[in-house]
C-alpha positions as CSV (number, residue, x, y, z in Angstrom):
1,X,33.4,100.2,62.0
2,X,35.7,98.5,59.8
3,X,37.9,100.2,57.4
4,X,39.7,98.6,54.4
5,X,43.6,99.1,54.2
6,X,43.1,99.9,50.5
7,X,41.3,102.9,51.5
8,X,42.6,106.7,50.4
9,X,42.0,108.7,52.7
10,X,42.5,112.2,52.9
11,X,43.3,113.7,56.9
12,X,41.8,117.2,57.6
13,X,43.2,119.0,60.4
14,X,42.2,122.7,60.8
15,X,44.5,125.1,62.5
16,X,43.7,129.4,63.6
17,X,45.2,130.8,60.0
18,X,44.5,127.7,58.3
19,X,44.7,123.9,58.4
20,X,47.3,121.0,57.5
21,X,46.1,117.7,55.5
22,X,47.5,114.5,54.7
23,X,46.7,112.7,51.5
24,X,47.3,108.2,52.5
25,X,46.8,105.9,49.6
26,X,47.8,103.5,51.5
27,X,48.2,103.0,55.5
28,X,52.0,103.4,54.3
29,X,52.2,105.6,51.9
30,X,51.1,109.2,52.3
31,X,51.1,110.8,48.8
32,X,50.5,114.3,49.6
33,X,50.3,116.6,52.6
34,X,50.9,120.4,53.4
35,X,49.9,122.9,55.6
36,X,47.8,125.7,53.9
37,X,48.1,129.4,55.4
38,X,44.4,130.8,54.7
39,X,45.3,134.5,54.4
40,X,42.0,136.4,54.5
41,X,39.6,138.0,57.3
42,X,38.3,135.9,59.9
43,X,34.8,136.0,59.0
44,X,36.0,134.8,55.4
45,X,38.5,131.8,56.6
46,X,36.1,129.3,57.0
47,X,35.3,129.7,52.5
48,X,38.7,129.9,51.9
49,X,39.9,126.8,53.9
50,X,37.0,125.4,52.5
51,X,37.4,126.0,49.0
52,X,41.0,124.9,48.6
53,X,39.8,121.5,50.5
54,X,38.1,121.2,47.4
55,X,40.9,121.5,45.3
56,X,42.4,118.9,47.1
57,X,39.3,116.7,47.0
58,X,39.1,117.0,43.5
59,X,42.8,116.8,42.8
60,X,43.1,113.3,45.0
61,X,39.1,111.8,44.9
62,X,39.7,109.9,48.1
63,X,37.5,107.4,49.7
64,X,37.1,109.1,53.3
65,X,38.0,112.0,55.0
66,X,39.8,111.7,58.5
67,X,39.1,114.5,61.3
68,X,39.3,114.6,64.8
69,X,36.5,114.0,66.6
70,X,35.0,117.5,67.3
71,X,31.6,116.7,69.2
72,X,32.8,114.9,71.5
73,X,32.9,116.0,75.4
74,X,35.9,118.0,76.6
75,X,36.4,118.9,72.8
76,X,38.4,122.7,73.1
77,X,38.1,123.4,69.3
78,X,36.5,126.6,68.3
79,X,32.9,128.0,67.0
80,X,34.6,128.8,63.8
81,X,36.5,125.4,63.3
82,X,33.2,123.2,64.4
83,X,31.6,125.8,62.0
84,X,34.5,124.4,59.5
85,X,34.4,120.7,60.2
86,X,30.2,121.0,59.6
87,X,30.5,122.6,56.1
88,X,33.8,119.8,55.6
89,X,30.9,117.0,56.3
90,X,28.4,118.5,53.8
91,X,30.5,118.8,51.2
92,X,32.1,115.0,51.8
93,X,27.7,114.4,51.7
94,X,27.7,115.8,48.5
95,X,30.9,114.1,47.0
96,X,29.5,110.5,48.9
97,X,32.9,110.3,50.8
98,X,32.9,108.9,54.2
99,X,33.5,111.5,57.5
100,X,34.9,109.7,60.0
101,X,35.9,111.2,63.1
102,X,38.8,110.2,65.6
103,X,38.3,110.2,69.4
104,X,40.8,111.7,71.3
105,X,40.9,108.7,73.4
106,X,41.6,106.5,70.1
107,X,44.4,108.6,69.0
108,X,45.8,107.9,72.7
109,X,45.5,104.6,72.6
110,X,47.0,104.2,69.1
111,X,50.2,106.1,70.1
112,X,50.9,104.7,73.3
113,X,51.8,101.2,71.8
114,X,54.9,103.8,70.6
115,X,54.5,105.3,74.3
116,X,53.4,108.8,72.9
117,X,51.1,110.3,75.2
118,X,51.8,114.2,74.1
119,X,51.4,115.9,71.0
120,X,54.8,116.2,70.6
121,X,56.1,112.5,71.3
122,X,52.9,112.0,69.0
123,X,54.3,114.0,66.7
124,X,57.8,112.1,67.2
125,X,55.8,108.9,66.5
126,X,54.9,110.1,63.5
127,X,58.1,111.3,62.0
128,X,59.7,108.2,62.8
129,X,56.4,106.0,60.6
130,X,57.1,109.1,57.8
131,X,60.7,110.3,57.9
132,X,59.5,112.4,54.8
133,X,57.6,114.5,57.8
134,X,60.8,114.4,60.1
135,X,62.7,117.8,59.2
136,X,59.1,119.9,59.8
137,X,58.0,118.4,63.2
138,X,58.4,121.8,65.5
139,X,60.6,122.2,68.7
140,X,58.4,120.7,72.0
141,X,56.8,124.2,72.7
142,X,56.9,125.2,76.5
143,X,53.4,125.0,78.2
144,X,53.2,129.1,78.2
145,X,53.6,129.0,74.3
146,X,50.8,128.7,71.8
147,X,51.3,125.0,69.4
148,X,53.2,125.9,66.8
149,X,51.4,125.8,63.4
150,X,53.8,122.8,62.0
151,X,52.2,121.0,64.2
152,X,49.1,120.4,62.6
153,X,50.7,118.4,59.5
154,X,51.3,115.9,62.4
155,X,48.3,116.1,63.7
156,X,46.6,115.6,60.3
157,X,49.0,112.3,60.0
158,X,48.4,111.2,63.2
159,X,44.7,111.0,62.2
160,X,45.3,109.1,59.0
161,X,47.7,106.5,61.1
162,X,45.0,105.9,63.8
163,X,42.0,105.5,60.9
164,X,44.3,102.5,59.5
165,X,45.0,101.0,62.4
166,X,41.6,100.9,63.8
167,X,40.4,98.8,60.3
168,X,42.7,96.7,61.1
169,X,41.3,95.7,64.4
């Protein structure tokens, strides 16, 4: 699928008490990004996250929406983030905005021209491309430690970098 430069493109990245998003109007220029701390109940986190993705939809109007590629086999992500992603694609229906998903494998491919193979050196990767990011990319966590929430702005980046480079293929 080929994907035009000129693109906006908003990256979606959902997180346990939240998620993280990256606004691109260009490959090279993200205009927005944050991580949003979704403080309700569990069973209402889903709406919430939901709703202020709206906000941000209708605040920026971009021309697709970047997630990682949930379906796919080996894919750890929970019931109530597929549960997530699924209402994120029917509201991008609704709006006509392109879902497109990123493979796990494509975001390891893209990376290790940079020779990133973790989500930390990914995450390194990124600050370097956006040194806007750099002062929020997290400690490398030790493997007994749950990823640190930062984390999930670079993640969210890291999907907006390997949309543009895969258009330009």
């Amino acid at each position: 699928m080929q994907h035009l430069p000129s693109v906006s493109v908003l990256a979606v990245y959902p997180m346990i008490r939240g998620f993280a998003f990256v606004f691109f109007k260009s490959p090279s220029s993200p205009i927005d990004w944050g991580v949003q701390y979704v403080a309700v109940s569990h069973a209402k986190r889903n709406a919430a996250s939901l709703s202020r993705i709206e906000k941000i939809l209708d605040q920026h109007q971009p021309d697709a929406i970047v997630i990682e590629d949930y379906t796919e086999r080996g894919s750890r992500r929970s019931p109530r983030i597929r549960r997530l992603y699924r209402s994120l694609g029917h509201v991008a229906q609704t709006r006509a905005i392109d879902v497109y998903p990123i493979k796990k494998a494509d975001m390891q491919q893209c990376f290790a021209s940079v020779g990133a193979k973790t989500k930390h050196e990914i995450g390194q990767a990124v600050a370097r491309q956006f040194p806007e990011f750099a002062h929020r990319l997290p400690g490398k966590r030790q493997a007994w430690e749950a990823q640190q929430t930062g984390m999930g702005l670079f993640s969210a980046a890291a999907l907006g970098v390997v949309f543009y480079q895969q258009g330009q293929n």
